[in-house]
C-alpha angles and dihedrals in degrees: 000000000000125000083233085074120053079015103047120197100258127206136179116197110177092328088311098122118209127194120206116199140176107217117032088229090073100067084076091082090044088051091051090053097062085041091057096049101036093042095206133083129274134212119228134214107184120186103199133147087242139041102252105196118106117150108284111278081358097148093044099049085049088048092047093038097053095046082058113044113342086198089057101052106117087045098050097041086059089055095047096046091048102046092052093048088053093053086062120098109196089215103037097075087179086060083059096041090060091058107028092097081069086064131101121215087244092050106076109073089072099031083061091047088052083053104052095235087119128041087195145345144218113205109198103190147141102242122044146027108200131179120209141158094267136023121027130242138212135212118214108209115243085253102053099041116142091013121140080188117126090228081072093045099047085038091068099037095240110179104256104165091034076053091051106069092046140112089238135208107206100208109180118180113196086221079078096071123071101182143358094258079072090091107037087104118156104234099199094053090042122052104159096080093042094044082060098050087045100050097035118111088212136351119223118198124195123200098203085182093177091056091039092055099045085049099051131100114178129029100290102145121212094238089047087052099043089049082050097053091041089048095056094040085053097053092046096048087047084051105059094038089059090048097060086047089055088050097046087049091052093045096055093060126095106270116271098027130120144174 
């Protein structure tokens, strides 16, 4: 198990604090821990090469299920699934560490819902578009796999103005990025992206280097990709910054003066 999971890799960039992980499964006990000191639900928009939301302990109650009674398995999955999740206390994150090697990395999102830690999601990803009874996904077109850009973001309707009013988890998966031109984007042509670093409460990143690697198709490194992503969300998060201090500074001259 890496250091980068129970020990995330933790940044704070102007008061923005941002969480690195190895595997995606981990940002559950980041997510508890807001949820522990907020007290109240978040909403999630998570930008990730793949969907990410499985039933909670989904593959180790089938697994479990099917080495029992293969006839049973709908029956027993149910039971499995039921009897982990009750041994979970919201507020109790150890409760959740002593589990959390059951757990798959598509497995959280939900897991998080059933908790209580988020109120809704939006799952940005290359793969599905489920529908279920909760959360929402969104589709990224072929074209577009990997782009910051707002033409993704209004290509895929995401809700921009519903998003807007909301406490927000920022959740970010390398596997999302297929090259380092991934991040040239021109801030001041494309404000989606920024608009979401800027709003979130807290950003989580997961490496998902397995995945990474197996998606990749030129040299991009992981540690290249995760310093990218860190780099814009810098600049975005100094920026902004500068830019309340700009506006302070012009509102505390006489009306009408200027530099």
């Amino acid at each position: 198990m890496s250091n980068n999971n129970i020990k995330p890799r933790c940044l704070s960039i102007e008061g923005k604090d941002i969480r690195v992980v190895d595997d995606h499964q981990y940002v559950l006990l980041i997510w508890g821990s807001v949820y522990k000191n907020r007290r109240r639900p978040m909403v999630l928009v998570s930008i990730d090469y793949h969907p990410d939301t499985n039933p909670p302990f989904w593959l180790w109650a089938y697994q479990k299920a099917i080495a029992i009674d293969p006839n049973r398995e709908a029956e027993l999955v149910a039971k499995f699934q039921q009897r982990i999740m009750s041994s979970l206390e919201p507020l109790n994150l150890d409760s959740i560490r002593m589990v959390i090697d059951r757990m798959r990395n598509d497995e959280h999102i939900n897991t998080a819902m059933a908790l209580g830690y988020l109120s809704d999601y939006h799952m940005i990803n290359c793969m599905e578009k489920h529908n279920y009874s909760r959360g929402s996904h969104y589709l990224v077109p072929e074209n577009q796999f990997g782009s910051l850009e707002d033409r993704m973001f209004k290509n895929i309707k995401l809700p921009i103005k519903k998003i807007s009013g909301e406490d927000l988890i920022l959740d970010i998966d390398l596997d999302y990025f297929l090259c380092p031109e991934s991040f040239d984007l021109d801030l001041d042509q494309n404000s989606i992206f920024v608009d979401l670093v800027k709003q979130a409460q807290i950003i989580t990143v997961a490496r998902s280097k397995s995945y990474f690697d197996f998606l990749r198709t030129d040299e991009f490194t992981i540690e290249s990709c995760e310093e990218k992503l860190i780099g814009l969300m810098e600049k975005i998060i100094k920026n902004d910054t500068l830019t309340q201090i700009t506006d302070r500074k012009m509102g505390d001259r006489p009306y009408g003066e200027t530099q």
